[in-house]
N, C-alpha and C positions, 0 to 999 in steps of 0.2 A: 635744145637751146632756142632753137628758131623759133619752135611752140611754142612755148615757154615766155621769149616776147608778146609772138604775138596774143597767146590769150591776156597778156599784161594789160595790152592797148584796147581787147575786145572788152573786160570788164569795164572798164575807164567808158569805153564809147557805150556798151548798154544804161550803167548808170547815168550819163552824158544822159543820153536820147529819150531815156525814159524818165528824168526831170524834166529834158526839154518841152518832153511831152504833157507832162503833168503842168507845167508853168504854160504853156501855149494854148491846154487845155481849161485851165482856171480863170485864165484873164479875155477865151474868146480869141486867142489872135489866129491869125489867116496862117495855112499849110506853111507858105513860102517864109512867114517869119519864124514859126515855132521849129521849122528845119533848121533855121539859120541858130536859135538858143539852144536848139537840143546837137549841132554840130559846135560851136562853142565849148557846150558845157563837156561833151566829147573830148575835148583836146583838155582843155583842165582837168576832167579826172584821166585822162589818159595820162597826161603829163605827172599829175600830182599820183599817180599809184608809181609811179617810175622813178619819180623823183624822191618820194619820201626812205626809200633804202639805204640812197646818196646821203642825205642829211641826218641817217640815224649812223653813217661812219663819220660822222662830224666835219663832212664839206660845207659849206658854206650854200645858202639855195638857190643865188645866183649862179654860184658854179655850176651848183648840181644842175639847174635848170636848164643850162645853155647846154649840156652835155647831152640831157637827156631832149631836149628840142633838137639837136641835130640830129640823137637816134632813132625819135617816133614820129617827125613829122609827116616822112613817106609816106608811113607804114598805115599811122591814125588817117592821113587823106585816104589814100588808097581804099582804107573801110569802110570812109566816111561818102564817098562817092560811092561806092559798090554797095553799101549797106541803103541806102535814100536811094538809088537805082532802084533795086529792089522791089522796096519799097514803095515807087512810085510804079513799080510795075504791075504786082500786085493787084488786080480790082479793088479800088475798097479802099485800101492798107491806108492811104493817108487820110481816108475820112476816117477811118476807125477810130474811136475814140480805147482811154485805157479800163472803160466795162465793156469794151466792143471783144467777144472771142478772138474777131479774125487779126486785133490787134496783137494777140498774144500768140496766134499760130502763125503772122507774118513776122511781126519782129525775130522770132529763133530765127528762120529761115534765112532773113535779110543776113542776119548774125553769122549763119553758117558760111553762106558767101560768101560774109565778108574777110572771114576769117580764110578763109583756103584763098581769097582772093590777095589776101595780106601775107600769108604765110611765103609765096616763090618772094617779095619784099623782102623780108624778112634771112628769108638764107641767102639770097643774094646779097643784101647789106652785111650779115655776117661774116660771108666769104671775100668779101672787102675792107672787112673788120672796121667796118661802120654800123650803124644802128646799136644793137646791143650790146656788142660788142665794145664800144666807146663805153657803156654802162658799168660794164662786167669790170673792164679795165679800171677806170673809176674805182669801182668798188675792189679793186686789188685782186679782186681771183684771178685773173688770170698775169703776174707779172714775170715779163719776158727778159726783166732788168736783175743783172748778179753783181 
């Protein structure tokens, strides 16, 4: 279950990061802004892979949204700092562009962090029966009401 969040929020943050990269990449902007669009776009598809489950059992997307904004925000910072840590640790990583190799062999990396960095997030929220567990609930699998 916990996996299962979190690679939710890892796809959302790759595709996030790797538009961000390509949009920061295309118009020339500086490390510190195309971080700042590719963590943005991070949370909208984090959010929108999470939410769209919600809205196909016919919740409303404000609902859905607020539910799933309380389940992933941790979880998406947590990766989103760890993964740009990284990242910035890295040699290179944040000049690399996306024909750069070391871009492609630093982003899994940062990814894999970020994911084991996200994942104790992740089963701790659940054993609080917050994070996805709000989701799950949501989505009816799990009802505790007779």
């Amino acid at each position: 279950m916990a996996v299962s969040a979190t690679l939710h929020c890892l796809t959302g943050c790759a595709i996030g990061e790797v538009l961000g990269l390509i949009i920061g990449t295309a118009f020339g902007l500086s490390n510190g802004i195309t971080t700042l669009i590719a963590i943005a776009l991070a949370f909208v598809f984090g959010f929108g892979l999470s939410t769209l489950p919600l809205i196909k059992t016919g919740m409303r997307f404000g609902a859905a949204l607020s539910i799933v904004v309380a389940a992933d925000t941790l979880s998406i910072t947590t990766m989103e700092i760890v993964d740009n840590a990284v990242m910035y640790a890295i040699p290179g990583a944040m000049h690399a562009t996306l024909i750069d190799p070391l871009f492609w062999i630093s982003m899994p990396i940062a990814l894999i962090v970020a994911f084991f960095a996200a994942l104790p997030v992740n089963k701790y929220l659940l054993s609080k029966n917050k994070g996805h567990a709000l989701t799950m609930e949501a989505l009816g699998g799990h009802n505790h009401h007779h």
